[in-house]
C-alpha positions in Angstrom: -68.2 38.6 -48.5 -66.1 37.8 -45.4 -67.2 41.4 -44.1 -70.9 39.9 -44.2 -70.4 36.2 -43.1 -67.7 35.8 -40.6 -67.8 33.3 -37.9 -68.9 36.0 -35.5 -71.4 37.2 -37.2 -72.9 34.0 -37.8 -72.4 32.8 -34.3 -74.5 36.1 -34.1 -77.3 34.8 -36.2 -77.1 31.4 -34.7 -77.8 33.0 -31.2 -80.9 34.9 -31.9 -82.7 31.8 -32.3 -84.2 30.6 -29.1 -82.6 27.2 -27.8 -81.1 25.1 -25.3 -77.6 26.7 -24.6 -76.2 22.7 -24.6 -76.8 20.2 -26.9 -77.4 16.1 -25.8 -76.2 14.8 -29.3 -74.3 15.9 -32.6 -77.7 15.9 -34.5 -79.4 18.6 -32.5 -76.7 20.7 -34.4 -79.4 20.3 -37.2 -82.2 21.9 -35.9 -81.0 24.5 -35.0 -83.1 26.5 -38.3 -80.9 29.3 -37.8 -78.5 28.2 -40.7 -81.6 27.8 -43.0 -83.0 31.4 -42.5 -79.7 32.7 -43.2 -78.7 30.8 -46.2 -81.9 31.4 -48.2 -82.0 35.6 -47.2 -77.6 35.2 -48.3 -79.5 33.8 -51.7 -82.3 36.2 -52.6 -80.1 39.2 -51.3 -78.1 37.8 -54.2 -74.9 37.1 -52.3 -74.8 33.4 -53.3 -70.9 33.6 -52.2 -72.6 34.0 -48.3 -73.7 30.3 -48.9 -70.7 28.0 -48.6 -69.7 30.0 -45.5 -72.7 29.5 -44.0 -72.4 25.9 -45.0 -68.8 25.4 -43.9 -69.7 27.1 -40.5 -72.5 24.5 -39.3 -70.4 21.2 -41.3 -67.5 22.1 -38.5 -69.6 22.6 -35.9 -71.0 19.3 -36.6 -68.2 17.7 -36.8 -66.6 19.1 -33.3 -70.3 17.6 -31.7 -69.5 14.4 -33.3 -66.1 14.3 -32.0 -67.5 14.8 -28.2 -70.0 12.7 -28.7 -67.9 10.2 -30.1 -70.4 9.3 -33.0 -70.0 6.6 -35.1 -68.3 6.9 -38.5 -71.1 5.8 -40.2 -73.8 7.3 -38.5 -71.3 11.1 -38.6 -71.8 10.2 -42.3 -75.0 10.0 -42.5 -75.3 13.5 -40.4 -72.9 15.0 -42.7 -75.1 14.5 -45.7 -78.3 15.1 -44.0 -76.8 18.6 -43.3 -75.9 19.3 -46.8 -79.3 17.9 -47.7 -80.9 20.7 -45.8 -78.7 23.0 -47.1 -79.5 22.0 -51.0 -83.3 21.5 -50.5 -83.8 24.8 -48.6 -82.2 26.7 -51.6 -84.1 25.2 -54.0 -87.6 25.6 -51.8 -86.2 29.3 -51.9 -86.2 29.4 -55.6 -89.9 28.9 -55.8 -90.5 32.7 -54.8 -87.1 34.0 -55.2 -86.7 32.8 -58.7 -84.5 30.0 -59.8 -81.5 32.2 -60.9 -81.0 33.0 -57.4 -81.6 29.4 -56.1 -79.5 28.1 -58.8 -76.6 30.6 -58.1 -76.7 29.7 -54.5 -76.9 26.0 -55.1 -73.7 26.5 -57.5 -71.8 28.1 -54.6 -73.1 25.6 -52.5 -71.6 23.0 -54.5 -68.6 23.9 -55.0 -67.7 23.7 -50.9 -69.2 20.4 -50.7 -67.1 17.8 -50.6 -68.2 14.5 -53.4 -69.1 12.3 -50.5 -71.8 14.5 -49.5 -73.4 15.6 -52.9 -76.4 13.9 -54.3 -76.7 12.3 -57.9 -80.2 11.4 -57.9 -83.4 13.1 -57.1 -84.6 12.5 -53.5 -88.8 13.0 -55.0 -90.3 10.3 -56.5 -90.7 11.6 -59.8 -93.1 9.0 -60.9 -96.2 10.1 -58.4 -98.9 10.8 -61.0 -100.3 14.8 -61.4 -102.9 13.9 -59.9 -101.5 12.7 -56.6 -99.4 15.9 -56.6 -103.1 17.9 -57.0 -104.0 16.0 -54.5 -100.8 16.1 -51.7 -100.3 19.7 -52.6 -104.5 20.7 -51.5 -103.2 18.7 -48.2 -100.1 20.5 -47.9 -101.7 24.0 -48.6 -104.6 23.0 -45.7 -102.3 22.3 -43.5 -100.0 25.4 -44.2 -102.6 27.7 -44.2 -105.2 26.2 -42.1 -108.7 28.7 -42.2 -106.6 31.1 -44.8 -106.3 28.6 -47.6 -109.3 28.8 -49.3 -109.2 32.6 -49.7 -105.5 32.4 -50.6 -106.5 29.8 -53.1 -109.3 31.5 -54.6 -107.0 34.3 -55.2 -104.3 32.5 -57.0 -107.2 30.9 -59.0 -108.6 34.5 -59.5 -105.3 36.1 -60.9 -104.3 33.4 -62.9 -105.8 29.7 -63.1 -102.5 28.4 -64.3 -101.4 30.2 -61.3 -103.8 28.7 -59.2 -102.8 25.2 -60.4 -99.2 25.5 -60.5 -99.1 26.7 -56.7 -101.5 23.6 -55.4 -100.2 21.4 -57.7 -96.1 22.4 -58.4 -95.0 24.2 -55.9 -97.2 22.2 -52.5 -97.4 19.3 -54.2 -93.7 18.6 -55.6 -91.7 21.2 -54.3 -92.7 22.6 -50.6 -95.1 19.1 -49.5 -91.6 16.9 -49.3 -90.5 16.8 -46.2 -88.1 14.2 -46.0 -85.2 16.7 -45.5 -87.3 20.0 -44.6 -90.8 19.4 -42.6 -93.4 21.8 -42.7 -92.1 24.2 -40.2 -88.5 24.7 -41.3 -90.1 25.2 -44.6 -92.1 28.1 -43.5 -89.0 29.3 -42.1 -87.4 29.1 -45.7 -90.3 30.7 -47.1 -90.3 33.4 -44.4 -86.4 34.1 -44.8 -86.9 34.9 -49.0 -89.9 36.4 -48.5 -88.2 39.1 -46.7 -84.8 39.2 -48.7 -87.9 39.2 -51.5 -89.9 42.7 -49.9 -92.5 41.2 -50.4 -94.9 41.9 -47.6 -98.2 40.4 -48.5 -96.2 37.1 -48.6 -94.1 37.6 -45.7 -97.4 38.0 -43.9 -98.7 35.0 -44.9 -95.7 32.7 -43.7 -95.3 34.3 -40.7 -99.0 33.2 -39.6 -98.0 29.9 -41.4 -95.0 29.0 -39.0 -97.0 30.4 -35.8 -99.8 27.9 -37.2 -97.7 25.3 -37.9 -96.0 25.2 -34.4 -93.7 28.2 -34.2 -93.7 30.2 -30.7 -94.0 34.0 -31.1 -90.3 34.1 -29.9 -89.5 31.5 -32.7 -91.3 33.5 -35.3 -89.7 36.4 -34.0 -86.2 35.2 -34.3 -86.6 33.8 -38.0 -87.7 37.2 -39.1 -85.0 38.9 -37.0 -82.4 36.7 -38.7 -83.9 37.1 -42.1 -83.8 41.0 -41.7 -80.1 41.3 -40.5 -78.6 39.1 -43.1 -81.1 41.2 -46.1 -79.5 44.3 -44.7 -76.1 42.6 -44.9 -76.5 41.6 -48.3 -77.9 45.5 -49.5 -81.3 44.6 -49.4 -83.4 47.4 -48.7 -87.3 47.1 -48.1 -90.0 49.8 -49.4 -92.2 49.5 -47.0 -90.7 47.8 -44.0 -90.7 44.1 -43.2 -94.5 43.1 -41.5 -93.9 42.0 -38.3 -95.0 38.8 -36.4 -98.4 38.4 -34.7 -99.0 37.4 -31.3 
């Protein structure tokens, strides 16, 4: 794996993403989505052992920007486990679409470089919000994702499949991509984006690249997540059938 994730190739990766070239405080190391992309194409390639490096990579970072800033101990703590936060929730957004062997064999990786202080023992969604509050978050969620799209993306899922329908609005936007404490909207298009392509598939990748442009994403952005996604698939052996769609102006 080192041959796929060394420092300089993730200072690479890190690069292609367009931002200021200093930062003003240790917590812009966050967002920075470069890391995301990465560690979710590293899972659905299926080189879940890509993920702790990844992971390791950003924590020092982090922790250098801390010490120049001379950040607090309890306020780098909090940092610290916001970062691994990001790390753990992006994975398991991933899973939605790569399948949850692959976000559960990224998340194991994951946690075995995480040191106990930053791991989580209790769920961060309120698993007490009634089904139909999660019907109802995820039709706000999917709007907002899809803007004039949703209702023919919708009506398709309801057309294939009405469990499929349901589950989507309902599972996945309601419970799983529409909390965004730890990920917003946009970074989770990003996540969505980066498996999509380690995924090949196209007709999804489409989709998620109009959702990040629509949900605040420049064309350079856009351009960059895609870019990242594609060089860390072809790191990991992924090879795509018909080419990755590419992002819209």
């Amino acid at each position: 794996m080192a041959e796929i994730a060394t420092s300089a190739v993730l200072r690479h990766l890190k690069s292609l993403y367009p931002s200021a070239q200093a930062i003003g405080a240790s917590a812009d190391v966050l967002k920075n989505p470069w890391y995301l992309v990465a560690t979710v194409a590293y899972s659905t390639g299926n080189r879940p052992e890509a993920v702790p490096l990844v992971f390791n990579h950003v924590l020092a970072e982090l922790k250098v920007a801390q010490d120049q800033f001379k950040v607090p101990s309890g306020e780098a703590q909090n940092e610290r486990l916001l970062l691994a936060r990001r790390f753990r929730d992006a994975l398991f957004k991933s899973g939605m679409v790569a399948g949850y062997s692959k976000a559960i064999n990224g998340l194991v990786s994951l946690l075995e470089a995480t040191p106990e202080e930053l791991r989580d023992t209790k769920t961060l969604r309120d698993t007490a919000i009634p089904i139909e509050e999660l019907e109802a978050k995820g039709r706000t969620f999917f709007r907002s994702l899809y803007g004039e799209t949703a209702d023919n993306v919708q009506g398709l899922l309801d057309k294939i499949y009405p469990d499929m329908g349901w589950f989507s609005n309902t599972i996945a936007y309601g419970g799983v991509y529409g909390f965004t404490d730890v990920l917003d909207q946009l970074e989770t298009s990003y996540v969505l984006v980066g498996t999509l392509i380690a995924g090949d598939t196209p007709r999804q990748i489409n989709w998620h690249l109009d959702n990040a442009r629509r949900g605040g994403a420049s064309f350079q952005e856009a351009q960059a997540v895609r870019q990242i996604a594609v060089e860390v698939s072809e790191s990991a052996g992924v090879r795509w059938r018909d080419g990755v769609p590419e992002v819209k102006e």
